[in-house]
MDTraj code that builds the backbone (N, CA, C; nanometers):
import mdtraj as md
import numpy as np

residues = "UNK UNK UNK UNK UNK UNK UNK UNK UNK UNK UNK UNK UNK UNK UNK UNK UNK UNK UNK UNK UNK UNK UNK UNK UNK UNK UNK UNK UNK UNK UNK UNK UNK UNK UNK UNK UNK UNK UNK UNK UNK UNK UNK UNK UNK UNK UNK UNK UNK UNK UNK UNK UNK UNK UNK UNK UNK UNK UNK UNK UNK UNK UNK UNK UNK UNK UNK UNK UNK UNK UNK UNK UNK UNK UNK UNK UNK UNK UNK UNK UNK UNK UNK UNK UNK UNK UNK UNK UNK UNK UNK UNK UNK UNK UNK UNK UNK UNK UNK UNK UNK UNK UNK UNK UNK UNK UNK UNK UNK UNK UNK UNK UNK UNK UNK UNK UNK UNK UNK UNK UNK UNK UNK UNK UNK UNK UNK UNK UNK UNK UNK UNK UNK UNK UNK UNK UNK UNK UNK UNK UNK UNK UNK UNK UNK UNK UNK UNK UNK UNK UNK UNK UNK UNK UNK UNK UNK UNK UNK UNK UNK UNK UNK UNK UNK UNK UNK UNK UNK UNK UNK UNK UNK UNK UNK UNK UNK UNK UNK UNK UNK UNK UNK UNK UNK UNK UNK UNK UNK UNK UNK UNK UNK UNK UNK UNK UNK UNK UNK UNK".split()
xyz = np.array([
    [-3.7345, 7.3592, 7.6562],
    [-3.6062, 7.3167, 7.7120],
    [-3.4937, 7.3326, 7.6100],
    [-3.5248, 7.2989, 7.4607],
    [-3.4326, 7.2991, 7.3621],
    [-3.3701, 7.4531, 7.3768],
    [-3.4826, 7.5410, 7.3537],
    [-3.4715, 7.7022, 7.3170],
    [-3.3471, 7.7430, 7.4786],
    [-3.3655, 7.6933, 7.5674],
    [-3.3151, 7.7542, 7.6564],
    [-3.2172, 7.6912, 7.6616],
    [-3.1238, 7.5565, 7.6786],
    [-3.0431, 7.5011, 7.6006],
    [-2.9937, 7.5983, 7.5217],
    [-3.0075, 7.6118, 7.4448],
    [-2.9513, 7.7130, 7.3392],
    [-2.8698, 7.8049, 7.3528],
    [-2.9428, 7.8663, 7.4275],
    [-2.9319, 8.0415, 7.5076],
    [-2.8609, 8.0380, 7.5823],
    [-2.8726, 7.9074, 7.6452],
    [-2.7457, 7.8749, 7.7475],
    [-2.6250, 7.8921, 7.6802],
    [-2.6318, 7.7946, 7.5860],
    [-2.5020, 7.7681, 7.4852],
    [-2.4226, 7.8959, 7.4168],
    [-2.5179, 7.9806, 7.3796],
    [-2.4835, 8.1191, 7.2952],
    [-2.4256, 8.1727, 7.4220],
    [-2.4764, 8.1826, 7.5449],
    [-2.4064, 8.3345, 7.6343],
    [-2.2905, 8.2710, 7.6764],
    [-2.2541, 8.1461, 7.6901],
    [-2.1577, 8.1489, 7.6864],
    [-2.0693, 8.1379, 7.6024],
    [-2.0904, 8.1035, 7.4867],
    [-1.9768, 8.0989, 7.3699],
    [-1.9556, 8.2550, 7.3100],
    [-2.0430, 8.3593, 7.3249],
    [-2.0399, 8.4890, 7.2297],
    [-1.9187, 8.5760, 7.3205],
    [-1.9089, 8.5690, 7.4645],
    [-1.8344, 8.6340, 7.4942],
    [-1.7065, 8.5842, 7.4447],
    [-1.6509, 8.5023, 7.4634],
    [-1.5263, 8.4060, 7.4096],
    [-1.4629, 8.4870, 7.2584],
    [-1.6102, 8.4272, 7.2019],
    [-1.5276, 8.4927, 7.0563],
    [-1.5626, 8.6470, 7.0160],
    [-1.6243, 8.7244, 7.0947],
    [-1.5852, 8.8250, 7.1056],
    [-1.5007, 8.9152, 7.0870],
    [-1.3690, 8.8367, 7.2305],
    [-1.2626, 8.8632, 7.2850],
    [-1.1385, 8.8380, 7.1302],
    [-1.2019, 8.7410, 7.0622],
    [-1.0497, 8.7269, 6.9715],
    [-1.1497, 8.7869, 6.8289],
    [-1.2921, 8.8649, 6.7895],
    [-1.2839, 8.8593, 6.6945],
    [-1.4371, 8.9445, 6.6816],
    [-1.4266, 9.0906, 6.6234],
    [-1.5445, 9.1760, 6.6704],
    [-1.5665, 9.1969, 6.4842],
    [-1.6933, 9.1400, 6.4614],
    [-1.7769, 9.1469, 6.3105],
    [-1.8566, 9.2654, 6.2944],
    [-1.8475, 9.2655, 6.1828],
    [-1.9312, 9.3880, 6.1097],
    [-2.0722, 9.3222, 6.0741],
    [-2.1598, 9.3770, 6.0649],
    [-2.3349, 9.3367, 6.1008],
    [-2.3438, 9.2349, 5.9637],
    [-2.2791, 9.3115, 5.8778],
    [-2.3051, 9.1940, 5.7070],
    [-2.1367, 9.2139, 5.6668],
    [-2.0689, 9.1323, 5.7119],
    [-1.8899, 9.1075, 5.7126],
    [-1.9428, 9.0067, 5.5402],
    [-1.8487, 9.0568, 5.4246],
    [-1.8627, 8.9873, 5.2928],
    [-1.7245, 8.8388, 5.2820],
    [-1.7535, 8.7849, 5.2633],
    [-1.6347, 8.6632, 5.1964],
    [-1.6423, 8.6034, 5.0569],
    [-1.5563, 8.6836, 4.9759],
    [-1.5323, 8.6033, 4.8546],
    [-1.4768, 8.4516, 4.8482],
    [-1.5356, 8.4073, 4.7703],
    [-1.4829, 8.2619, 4.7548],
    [-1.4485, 8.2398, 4.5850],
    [-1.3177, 8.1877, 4.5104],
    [-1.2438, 8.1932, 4.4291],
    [-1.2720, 8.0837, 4.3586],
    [-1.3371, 8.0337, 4.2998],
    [-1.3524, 7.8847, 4.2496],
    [-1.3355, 7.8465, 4.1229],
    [-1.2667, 7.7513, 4.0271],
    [-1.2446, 7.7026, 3.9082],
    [-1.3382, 7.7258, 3.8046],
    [-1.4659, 7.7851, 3.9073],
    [-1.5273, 7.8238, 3.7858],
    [-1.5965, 7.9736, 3.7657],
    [-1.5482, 8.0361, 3.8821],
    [-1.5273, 8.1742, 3.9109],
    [-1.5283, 8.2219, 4.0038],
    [-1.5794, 8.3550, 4.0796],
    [-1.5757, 8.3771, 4.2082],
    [-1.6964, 8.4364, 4.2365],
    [-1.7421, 8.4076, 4.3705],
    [-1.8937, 8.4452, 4.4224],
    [-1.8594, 8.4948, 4.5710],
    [-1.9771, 8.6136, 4.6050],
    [-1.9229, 8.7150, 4.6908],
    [-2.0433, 8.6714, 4.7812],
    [-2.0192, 8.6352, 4.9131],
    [-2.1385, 8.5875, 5.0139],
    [-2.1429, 8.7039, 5.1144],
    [-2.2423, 8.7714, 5.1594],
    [-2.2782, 8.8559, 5.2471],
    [-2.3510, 8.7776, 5.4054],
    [-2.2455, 8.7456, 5.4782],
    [-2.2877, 8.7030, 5.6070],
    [-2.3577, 8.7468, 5.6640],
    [-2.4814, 8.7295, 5.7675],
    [-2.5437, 8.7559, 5.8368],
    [-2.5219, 8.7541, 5.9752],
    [-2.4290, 8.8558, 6.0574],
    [-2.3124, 8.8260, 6.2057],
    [-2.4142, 8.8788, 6.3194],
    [-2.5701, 8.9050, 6.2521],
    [-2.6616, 8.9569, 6.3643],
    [-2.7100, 8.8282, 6.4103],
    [-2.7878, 8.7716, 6.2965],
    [-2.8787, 8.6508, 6.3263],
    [-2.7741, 8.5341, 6.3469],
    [-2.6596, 8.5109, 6.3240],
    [-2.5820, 8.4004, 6.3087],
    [-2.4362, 8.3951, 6.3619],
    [-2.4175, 8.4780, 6.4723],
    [-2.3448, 8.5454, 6.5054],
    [-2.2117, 8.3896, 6.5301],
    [-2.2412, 8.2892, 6.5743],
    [-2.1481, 8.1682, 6.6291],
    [-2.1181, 8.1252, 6.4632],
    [-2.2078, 8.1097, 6.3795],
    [-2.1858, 8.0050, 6.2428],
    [-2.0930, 8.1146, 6.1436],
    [-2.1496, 8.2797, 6.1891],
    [-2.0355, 8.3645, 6.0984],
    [-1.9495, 8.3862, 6.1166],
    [-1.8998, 8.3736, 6.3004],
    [-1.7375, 8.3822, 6.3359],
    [-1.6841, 8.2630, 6.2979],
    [-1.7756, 8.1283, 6.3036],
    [-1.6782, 7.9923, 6.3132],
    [-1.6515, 7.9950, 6.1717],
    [-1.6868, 8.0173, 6.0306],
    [-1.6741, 8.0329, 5.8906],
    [-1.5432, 8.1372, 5.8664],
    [-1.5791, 8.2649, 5.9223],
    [-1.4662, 8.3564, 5.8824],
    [-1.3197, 8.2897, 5.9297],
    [-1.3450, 8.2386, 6.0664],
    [-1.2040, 8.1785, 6.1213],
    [-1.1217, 8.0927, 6.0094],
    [-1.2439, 7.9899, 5.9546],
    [-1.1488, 7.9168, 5.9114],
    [-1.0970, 7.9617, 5.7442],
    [-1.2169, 8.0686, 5.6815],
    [-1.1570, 8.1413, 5.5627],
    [-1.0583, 8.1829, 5.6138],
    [-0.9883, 8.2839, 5.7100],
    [-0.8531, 8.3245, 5.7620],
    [-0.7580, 8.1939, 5.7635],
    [-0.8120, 8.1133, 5.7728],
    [-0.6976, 7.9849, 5.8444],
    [-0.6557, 7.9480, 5.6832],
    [-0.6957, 7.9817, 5.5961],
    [-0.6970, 7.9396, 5.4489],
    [-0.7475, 7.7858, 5.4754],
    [-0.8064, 7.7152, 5.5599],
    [-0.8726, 7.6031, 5.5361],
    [-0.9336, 7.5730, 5.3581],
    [-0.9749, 7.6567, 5.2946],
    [-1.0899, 7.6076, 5.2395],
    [-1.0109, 7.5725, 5.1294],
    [-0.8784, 7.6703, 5.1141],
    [-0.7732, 7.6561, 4.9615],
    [-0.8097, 7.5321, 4.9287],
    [-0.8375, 7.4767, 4.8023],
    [-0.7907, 7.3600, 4.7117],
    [-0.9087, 7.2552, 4.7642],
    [-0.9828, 7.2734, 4.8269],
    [-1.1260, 7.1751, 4.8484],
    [-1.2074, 7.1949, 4.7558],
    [-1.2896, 7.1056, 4.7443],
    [-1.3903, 7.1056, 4.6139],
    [-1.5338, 7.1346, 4.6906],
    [-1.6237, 7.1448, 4.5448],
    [-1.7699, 7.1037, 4.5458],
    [-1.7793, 6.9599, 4.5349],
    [-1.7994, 6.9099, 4.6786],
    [-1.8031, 6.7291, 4.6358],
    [-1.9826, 6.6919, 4.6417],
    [-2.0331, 6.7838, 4.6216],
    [-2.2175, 6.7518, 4.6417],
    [-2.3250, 6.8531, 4.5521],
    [-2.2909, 6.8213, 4.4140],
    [-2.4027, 6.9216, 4.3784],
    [-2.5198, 6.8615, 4.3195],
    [-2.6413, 6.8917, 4.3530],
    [-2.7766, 6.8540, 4.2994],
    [-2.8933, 6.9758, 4.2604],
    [-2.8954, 6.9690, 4.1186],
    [-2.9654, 7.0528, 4.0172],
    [-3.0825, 7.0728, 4.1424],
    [-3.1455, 7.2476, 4.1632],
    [-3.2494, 7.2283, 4.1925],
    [-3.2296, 7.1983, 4.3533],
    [-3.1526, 7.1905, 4.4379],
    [-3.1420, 7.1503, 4.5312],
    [-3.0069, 7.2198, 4.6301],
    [-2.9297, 7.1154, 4.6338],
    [-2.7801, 7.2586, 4.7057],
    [-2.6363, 7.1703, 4.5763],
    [-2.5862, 7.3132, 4.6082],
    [-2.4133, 7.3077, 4.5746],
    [-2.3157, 7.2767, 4.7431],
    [-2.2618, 7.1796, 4.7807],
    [-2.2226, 7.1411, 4.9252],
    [-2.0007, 7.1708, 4.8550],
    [-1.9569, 7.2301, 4.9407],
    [-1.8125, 7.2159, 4.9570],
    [-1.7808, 7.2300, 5.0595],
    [-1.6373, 7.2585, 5.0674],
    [-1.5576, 7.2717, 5.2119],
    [-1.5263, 7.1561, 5.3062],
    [-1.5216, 7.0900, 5.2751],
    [-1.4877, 6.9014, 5.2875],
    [-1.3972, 6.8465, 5.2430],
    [-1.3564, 6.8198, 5.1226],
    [-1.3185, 6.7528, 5.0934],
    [-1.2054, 6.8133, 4.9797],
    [-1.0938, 6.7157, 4.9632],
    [-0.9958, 6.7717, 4.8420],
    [-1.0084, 6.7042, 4.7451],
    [-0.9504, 6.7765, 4.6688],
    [-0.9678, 6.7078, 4.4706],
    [-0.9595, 6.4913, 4.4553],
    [-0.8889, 6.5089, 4.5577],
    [-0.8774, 6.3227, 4.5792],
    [-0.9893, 6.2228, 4.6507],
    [-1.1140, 6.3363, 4.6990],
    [-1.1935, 6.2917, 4.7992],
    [-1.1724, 6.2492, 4.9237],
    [-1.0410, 6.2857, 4.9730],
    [-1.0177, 6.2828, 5.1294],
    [-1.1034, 6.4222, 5.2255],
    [-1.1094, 6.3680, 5.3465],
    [-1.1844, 6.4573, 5.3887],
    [-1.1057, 6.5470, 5.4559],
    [-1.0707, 6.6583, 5.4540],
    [-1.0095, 6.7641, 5.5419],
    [-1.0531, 6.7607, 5.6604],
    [-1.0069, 6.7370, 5.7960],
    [-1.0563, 6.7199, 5.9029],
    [-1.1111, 6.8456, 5.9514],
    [-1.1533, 6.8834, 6.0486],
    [-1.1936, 7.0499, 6.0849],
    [-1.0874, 7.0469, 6.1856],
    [-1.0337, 7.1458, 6.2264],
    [-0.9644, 7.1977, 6.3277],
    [-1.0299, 7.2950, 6.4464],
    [-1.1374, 7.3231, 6.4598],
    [-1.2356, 7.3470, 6.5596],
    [-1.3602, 7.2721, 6.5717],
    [-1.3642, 7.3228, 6.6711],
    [-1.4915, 7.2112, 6.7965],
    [-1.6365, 7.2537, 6.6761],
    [-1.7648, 7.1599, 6.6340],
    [-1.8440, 7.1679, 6.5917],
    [-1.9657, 7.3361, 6.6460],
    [-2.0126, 7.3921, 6.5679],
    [-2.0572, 7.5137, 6.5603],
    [-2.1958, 7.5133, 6.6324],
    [-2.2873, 7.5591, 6.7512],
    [-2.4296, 7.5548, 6.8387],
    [-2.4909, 7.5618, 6.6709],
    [-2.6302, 7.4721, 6.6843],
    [-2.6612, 7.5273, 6.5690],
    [-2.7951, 7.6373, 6.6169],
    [-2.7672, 7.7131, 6.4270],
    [-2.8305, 7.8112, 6.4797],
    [-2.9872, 7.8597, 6.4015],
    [-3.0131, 7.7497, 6.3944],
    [-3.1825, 7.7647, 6.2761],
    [-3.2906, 7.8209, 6.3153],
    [-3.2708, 7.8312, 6.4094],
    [-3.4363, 7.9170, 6.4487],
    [-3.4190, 8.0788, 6.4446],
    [-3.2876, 8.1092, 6.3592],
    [-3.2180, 8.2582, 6.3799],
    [-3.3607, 8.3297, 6.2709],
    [-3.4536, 8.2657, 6.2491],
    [-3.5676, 8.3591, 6.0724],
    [-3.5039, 8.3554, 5.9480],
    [-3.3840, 8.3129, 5.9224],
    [-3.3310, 8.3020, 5.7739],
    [-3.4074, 8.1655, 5.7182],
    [-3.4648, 8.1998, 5.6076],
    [-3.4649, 8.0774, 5.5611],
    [-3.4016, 8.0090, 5.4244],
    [-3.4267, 7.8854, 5.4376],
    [-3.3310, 7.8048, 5.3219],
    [-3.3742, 7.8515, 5.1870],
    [-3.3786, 7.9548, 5.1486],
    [-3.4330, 8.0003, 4.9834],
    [-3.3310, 8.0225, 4.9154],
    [-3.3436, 8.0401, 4.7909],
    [-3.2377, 7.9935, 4.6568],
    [-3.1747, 8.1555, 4.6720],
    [-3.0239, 8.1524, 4.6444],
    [-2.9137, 8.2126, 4.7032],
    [-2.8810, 8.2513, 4.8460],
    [-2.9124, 8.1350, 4.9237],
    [-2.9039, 8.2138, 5.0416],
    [-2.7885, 8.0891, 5.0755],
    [-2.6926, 8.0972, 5.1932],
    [-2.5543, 8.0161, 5.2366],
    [-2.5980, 7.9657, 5.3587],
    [-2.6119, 7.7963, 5.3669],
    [-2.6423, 7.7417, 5.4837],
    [-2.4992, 7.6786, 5.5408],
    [-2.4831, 7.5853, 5.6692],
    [-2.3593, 7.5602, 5.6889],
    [-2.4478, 7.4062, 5.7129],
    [-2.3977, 7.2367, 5.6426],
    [-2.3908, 7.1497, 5.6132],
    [-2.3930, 7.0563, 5.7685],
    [-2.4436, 6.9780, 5.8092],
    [-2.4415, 6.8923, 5.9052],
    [-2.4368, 6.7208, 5.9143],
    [-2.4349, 6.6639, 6.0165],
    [-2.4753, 6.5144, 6.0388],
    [-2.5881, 6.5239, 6.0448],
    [-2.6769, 6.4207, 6.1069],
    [-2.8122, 6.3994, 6.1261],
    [-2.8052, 6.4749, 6.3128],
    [-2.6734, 6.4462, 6.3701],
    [-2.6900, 6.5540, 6.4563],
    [-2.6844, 6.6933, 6.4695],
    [-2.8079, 6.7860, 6.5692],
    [-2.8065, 6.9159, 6.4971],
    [-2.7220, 6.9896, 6.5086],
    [-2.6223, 6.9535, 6.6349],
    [-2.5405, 7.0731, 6.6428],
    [-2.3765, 7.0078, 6.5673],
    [-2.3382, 6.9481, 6.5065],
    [-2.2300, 6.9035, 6.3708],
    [-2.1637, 6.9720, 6.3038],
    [-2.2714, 7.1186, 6.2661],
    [-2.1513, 7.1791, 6.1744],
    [-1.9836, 7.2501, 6.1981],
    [-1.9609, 7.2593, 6.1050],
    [-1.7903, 7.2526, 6.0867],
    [-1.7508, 7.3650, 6.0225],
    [-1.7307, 7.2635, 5.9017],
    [-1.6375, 7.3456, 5.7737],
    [-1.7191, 7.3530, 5.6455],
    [-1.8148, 7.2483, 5.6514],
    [-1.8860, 7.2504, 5.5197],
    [-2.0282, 7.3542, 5.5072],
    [-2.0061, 7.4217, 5.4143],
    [-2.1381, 7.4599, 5.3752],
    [-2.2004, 7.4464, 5.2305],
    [-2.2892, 7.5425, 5.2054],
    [-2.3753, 7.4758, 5.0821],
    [-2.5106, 7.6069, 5.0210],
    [-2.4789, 7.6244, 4.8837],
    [-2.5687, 7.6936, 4.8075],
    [-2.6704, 7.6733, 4.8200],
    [-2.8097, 7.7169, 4.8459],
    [-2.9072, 7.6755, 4.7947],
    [-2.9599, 7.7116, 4.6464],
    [-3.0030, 7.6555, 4.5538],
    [-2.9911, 7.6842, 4.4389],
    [-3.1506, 7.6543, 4.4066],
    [-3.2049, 7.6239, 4.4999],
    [-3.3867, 7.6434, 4.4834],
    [-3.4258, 7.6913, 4.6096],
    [-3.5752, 7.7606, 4.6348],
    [-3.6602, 7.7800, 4.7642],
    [-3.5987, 7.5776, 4.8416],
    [-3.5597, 7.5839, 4.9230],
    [-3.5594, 7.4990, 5.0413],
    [-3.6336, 7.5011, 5.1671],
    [-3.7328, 7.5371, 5.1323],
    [-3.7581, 7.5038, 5.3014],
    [-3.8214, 7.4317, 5.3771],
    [-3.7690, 7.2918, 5.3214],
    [-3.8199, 7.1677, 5.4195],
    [-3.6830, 7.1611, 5.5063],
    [-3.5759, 7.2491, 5.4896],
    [-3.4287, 7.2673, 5.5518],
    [-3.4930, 7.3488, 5.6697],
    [-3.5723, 7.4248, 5.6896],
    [-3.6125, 7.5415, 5.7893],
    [-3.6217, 7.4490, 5.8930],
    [-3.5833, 7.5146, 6.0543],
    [-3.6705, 7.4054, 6.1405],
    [-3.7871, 7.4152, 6.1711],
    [-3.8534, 7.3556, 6.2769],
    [-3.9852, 7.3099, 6.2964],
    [-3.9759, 7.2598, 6.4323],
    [-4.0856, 7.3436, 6.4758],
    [-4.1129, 7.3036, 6.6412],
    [-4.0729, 7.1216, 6.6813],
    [-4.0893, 7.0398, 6.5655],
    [-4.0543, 6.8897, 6.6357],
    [-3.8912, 6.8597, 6.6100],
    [-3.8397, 6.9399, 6.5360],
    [-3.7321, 6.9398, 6.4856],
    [-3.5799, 7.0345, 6.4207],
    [-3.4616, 6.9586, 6.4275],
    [-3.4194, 7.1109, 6.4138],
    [-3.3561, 7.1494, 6.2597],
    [-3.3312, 7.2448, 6.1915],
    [-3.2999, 7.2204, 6.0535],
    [-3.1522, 7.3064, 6.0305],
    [-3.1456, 7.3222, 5.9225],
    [-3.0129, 7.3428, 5.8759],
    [-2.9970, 7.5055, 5.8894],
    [-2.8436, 7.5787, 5.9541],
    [-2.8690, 7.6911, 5.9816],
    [-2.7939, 7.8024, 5.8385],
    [-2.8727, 7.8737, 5.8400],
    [-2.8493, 8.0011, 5.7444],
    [-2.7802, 8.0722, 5.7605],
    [-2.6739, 8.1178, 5.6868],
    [-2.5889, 8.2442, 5.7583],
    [-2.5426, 8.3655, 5.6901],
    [-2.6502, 8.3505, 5.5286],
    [-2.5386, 8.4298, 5.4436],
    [-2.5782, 8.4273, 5.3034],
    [-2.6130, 8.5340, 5.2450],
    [-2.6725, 8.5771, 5.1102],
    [-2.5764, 8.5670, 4.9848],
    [-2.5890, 8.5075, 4.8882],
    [-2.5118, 8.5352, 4.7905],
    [-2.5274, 8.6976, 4.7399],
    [-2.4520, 8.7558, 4.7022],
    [-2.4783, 8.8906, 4.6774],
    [-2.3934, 8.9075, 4.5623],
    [-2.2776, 8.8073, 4.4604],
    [-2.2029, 8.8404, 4.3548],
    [-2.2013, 8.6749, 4.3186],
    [-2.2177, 8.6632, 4.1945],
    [-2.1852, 8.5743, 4.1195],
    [-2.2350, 8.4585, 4.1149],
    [-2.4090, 8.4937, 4.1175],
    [-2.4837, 8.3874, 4.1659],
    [-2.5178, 8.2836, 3.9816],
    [-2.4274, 8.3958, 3.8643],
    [-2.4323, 8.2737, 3.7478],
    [-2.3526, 8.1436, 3.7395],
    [-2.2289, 8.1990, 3.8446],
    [-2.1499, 8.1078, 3.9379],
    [-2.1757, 7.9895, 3.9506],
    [-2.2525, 8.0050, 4.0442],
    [-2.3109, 7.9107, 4.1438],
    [-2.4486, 7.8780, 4.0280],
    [-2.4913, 7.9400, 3.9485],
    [-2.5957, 7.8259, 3.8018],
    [-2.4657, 7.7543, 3.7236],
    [-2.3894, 7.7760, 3.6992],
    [-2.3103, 7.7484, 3.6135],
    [-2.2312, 7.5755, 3.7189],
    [-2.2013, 7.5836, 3.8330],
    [-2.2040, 7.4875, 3.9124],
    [-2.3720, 7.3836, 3.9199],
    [-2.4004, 7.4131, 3.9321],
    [-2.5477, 7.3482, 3.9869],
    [-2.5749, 7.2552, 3.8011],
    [-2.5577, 7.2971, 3.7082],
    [-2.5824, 7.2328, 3.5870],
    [-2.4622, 7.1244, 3.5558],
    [-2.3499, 7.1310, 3.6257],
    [-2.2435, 7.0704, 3.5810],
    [-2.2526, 6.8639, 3.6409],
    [-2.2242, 6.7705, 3.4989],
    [-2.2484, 6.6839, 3.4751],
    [-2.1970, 6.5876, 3.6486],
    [-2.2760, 6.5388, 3.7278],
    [-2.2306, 6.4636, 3.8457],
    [-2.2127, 6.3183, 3.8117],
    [-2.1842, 6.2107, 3.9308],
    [-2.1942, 6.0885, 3.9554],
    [-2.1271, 5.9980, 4.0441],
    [-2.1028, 5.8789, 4.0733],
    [-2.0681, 5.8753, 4.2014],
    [-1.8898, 5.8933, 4.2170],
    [-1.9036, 5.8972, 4.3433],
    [-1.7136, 5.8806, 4.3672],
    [-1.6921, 5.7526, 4.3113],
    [-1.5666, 5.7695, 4.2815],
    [-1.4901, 5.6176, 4.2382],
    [-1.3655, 5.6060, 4.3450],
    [-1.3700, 5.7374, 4.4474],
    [-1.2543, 5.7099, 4.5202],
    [-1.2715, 5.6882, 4.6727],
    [-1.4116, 5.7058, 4.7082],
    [-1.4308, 5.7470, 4.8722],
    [-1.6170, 5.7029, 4.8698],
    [-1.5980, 5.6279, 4.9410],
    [-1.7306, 5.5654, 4.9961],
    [-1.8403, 5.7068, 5.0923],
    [-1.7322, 5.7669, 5.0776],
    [-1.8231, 5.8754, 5.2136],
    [-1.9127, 5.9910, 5.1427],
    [-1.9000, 5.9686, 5.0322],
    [-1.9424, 6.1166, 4.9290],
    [-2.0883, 6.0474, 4.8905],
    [-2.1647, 6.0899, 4.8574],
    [-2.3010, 6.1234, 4.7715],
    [-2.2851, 6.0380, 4.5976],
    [-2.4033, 5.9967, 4.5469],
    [-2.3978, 5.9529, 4.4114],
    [-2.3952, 6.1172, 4.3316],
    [-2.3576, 6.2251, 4.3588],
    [-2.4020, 6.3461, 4.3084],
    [-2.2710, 6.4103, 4.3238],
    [-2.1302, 6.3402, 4.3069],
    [-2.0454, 6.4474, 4.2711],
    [-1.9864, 6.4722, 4.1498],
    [-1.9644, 6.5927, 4.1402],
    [-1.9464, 6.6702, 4.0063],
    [-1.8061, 6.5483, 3.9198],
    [-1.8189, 6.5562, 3.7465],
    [-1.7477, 6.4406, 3.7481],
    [-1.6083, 6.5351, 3.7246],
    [-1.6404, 6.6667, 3.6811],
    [-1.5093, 6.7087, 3.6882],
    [-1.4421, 6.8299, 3.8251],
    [-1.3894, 6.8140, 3.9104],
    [-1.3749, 6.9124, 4.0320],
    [-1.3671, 7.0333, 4.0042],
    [-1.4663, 7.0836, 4.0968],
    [-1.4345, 7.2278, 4.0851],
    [-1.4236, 7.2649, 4.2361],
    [-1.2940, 7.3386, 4.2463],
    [-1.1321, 7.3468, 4.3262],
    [-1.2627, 7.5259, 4.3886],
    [-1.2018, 7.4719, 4.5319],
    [-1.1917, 7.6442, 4.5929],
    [-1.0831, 7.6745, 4.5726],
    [-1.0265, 7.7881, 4.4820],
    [-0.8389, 7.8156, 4.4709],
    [-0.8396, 7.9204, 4.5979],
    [-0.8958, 7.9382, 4.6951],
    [-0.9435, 8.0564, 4.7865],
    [-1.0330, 8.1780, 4.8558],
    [-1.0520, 8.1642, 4.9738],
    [-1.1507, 8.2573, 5.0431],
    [-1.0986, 8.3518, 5.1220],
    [-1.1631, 8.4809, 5.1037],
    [-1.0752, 8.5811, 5.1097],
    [-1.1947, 8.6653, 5.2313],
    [-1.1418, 8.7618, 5.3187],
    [-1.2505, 8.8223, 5.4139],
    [-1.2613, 8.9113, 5.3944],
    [-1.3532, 8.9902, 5.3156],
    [-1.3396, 9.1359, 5.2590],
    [-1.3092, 9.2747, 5.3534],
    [-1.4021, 9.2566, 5.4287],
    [-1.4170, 9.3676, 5.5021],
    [-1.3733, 9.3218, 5.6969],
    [-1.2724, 9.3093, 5.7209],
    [-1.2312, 9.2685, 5.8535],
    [-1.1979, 9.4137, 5.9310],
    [-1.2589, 9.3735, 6.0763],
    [-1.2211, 9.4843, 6.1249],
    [-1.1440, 9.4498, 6.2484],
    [-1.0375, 9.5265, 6.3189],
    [-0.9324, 9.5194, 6.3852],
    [-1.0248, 9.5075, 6.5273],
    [-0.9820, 9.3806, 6.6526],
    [-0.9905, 9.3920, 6.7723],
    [-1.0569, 9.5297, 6.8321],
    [-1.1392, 9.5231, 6.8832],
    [-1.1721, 9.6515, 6.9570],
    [-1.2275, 9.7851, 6.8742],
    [-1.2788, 9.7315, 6.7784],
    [-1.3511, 9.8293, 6.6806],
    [-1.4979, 9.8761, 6.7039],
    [-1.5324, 9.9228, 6.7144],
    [-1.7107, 9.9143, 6.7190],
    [-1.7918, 9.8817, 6.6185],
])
top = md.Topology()
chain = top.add_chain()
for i, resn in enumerate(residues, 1):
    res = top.add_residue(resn, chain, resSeq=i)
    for name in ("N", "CA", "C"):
        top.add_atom(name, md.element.get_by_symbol(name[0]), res)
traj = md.Trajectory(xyz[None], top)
């Protein structure tokens, strides 16, 4: 019932964004960060709803000036939430179908997109994996976190994040005992390879 649910959900949402927005099979997005820049290779076959709803909001410049507010050695790097003050950036679109049963799995450099405990939640936030994850994969009783996207540049980056000294907020009850104590800023996400309406 879940799986078909689903399917339901996808045929009708793929035509929609279709109409305002036709991807290239592995569409790249740089992301600009305080502590350098790392080049993610989307996956728009297997993940086709989580890679349009991401690129949208890199175009929208959403991500400018948000931090890494969640990093744990060995585990994930989480941003796209929150700003240098720990307020939360609200999302400006409707939460993303999730999409985990697409065969990606949660292994170290690969780009998941961040949730509630409900499965279909995601937004704006996503997250490094910086070890094999895959108690994140789903599972016939359950659903897990969806994959959308390979690191492919600047994965000393993203080590160089993952080692950096954490602890708790002192400003926002809503964050993790695991944020970094000094911010590190998205200064911008950029869409490398976009292709024009009506392209093949």
């Amino acid at each position: 019932m879940r799986g078909l649910l689903l399917t339901i959900c996808l045929s009708l949402a793929l035509p929609a964004m279709a109409q305002e927005m036709i991807l290239p099979d592995r569409p790249r997005v740089r992301i600009d960060t305080s502590e350098g820049s790392i080049v993610i290779e989307l996956d728009a076959q297997r993940a086709p709803l989580t890679s349009a709803n991401f690129i949208r909001y890199v175009q929208d410049g959403f991500y400018e000036g948000l931090i890494f507010h969640r990093v744990i050695n060995n585990f994930v790097a989480q941003g796209g939430g929150y700003t240098p003050d720990h307020v939360l950036r609200e999302p400006t679109r409707d939460p993303v179908p999730n999409e985990a049963g697409n065969g990606l799995s949660n292994l170290r450099g690969t780009v998941g997109m961040a949730r509630t405990s409900k499965p279909h939640s995601a937004t704006t936030q996503f997250y490094f994996n910086l070890a094999d994850n895959e108690d994140l994969d789903p599972l016939p009783t359950r659903w897990g976190y969806t994959v959308f996207g390979t690191i492919v540049e600047g994965i000393d980056v993203v080590d160089r994040i993952a080692h950096v000294p954490t602890g708790p907020s002192m400003t926002s009850d809503d964050l993790s005992e695991n944020v970094p104590e000094k911010n590190i800023v998205i200064q911008g996400a950029t869409f490398l390879n976009p292709l024009r309406v009506g392209q093949p």
